[in-house]
N, C-alpha and C positions, 0 to 999 in steps of 0.2 A: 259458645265460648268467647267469639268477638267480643258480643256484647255485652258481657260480665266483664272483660280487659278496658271497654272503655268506659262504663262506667265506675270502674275502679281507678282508671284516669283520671276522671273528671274529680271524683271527690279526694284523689289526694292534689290535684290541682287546685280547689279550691280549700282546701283544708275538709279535717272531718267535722269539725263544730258545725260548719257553713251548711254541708252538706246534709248533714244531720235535719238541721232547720227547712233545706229542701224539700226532703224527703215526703215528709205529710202534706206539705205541699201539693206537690206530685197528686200523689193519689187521691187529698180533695177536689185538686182539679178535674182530674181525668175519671171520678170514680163512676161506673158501671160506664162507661164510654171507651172506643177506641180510638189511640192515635197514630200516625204514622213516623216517623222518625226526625221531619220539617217541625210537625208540633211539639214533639219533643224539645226539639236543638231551639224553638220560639220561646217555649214555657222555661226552661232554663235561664236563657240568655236575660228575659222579661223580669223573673225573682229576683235575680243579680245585679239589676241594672243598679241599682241604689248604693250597692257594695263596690266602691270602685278597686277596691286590689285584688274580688275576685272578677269583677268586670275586666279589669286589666287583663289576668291571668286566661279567660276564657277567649280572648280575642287571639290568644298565639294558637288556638285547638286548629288545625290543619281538619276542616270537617268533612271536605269531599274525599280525603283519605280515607279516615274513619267507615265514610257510608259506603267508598266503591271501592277502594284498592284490593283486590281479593289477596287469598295468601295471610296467615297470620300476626298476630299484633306484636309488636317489639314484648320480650318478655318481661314480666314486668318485677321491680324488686321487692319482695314479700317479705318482711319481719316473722320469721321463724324461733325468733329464742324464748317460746313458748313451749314446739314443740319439740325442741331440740333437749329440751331438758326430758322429757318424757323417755324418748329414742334415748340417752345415756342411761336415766336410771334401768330402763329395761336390757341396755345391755350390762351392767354391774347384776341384775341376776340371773344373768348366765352362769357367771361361777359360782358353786355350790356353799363355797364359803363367805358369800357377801354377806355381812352383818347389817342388815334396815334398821332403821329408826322412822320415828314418827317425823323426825325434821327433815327427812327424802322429799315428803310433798307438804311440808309448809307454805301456804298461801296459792298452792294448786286450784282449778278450776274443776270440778266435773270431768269438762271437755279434755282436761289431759288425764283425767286418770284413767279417761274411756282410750283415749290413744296411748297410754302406759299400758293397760290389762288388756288391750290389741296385739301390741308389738309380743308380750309375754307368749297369746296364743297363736304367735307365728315360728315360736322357738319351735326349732327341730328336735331337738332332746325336750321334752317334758318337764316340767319341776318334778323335785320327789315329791313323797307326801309329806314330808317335815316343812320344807320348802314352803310347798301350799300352807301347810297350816300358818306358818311364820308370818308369810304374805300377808294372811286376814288379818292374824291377830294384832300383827305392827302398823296397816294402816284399816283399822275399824271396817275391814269390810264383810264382816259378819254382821255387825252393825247398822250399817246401813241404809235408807229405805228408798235409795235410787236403784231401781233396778235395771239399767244402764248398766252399773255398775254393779251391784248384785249376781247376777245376770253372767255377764265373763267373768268373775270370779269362780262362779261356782263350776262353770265351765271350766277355766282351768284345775279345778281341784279335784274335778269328776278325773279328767283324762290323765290326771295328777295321780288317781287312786285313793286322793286322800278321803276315808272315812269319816270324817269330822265334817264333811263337806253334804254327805250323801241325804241325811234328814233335811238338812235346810232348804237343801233342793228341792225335794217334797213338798215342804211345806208351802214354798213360792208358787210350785205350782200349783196348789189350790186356793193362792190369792191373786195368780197374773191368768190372764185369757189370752193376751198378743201372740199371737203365731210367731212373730219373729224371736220372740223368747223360748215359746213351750217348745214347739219343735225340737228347737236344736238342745235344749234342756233333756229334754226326754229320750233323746241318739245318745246322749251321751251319760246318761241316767243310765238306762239300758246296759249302756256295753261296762258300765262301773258295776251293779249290782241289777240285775235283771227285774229279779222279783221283785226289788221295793219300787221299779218302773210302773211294772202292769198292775199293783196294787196300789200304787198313787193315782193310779189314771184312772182304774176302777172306780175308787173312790171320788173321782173328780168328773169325768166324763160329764154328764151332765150340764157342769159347770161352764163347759167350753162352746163355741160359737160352731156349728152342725159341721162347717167346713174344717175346722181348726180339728174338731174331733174325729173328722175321717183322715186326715193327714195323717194323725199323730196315731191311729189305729192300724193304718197301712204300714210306720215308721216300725211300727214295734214288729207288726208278722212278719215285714222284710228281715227284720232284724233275727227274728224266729227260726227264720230259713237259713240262716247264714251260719 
């Protein structure tokens, strides 16, 4: 953790362009070799010397703070109005009557619509299934082919109830292998419609990586017992 604070120090100290430019730097220098933290503070200080404002800027770093003061880094101040817009729209579908539009995530990254359809799967109340469907169809995530996002959607629309949801999920699963998907895909596949579970997996089994298909084999008899 320190040592992510200080070098998230350093490159707003010296700007992000600068740092940028460091960076392959870096790893030219040092690549399949190890160094200590002297070579470090050397190799930096050495790139910069030609830069006198960030030559400047690096001469105020207090460095034997940095390397020995135990105890944690001053906190440091993080530009958030990224993800702050995410966290609002997720709370506007809280209530049942919020009207979406496609201009909710206009000019959105991936990154936040994976932290939008996060926050969604941390609501306490469920969406309905109209909800769910609303969801997909207002920002294309039927559509799709990031399954990132795919992926928790379909999650939410499984635990949502919503039927519209339940073949595509299928269908993913006999184009994705990643554990971290089929798993929780298929818990919740299950406890939506059981039998289109164990006839998707039937049909897929094969397809999946020996370990991925004894998890997901175990997921479903647990599920059987229950």
């Amino acid at each position: 953790m320190m040592g992510f604070h200080f070098l998230y120090y350093l490159e707003n100290l010296v700007g992000k362009s600068s740092w940028d430019k460091f960076i392959p730097h870096y790893f030219k220098t040092w690549s399949k070799k190890s160094l200590d933290s002297y070579e470090f503070k050397a190799t930096l200080l050495d790139f910069f010397a030609s830069d006198e404002k960030a030559s400047k800027a690096l001469s105020s770093v207090d460095w034997d703070t940095w390397f020995y003061k135990p105890g944690l880094p001053p906190k440091p101040e993080f530009d958030t109005s990224m993800v702050d817009k995410c966290y609002a729209l997720a709370k506007k579908w809280e209530s049942p009557d919020y009207s979406p539009s496609l201009e909710d995530i206009s000019g959105w990254t991936a990154n936040q619509m994976i932290v939008f359809l996060q926050q969604i799967q941390l609501f306490t109340k469920p969406l309905s299934p109209s909800q769910s469907r609303v969801l997909g169809e207002t920002y294309k995530l039927l559509e799709t082919r990031n399954v990132e996002l795919s992926s928790r959607y379909f999650g939410i629309g499984l635990v949502a109830k919503d039927e519209s949801v339940y073949q595509p999920t299928a269908d993913l699963l006999g184009k994705v292998g990643r554990m971290k998907f089929v798993r929780t895909l298929y818990r919740k596949l299950a406890a939506a419609d059981r039998k289109l579970a164990l006839d998707t997996f039937e049909k897929n089994r094969d397809f999946y990586h020996p370990i991925c298909k004894a998890q997901v084999e175990k997921d479903l008899k647990d599920g059987e017992e229950k």
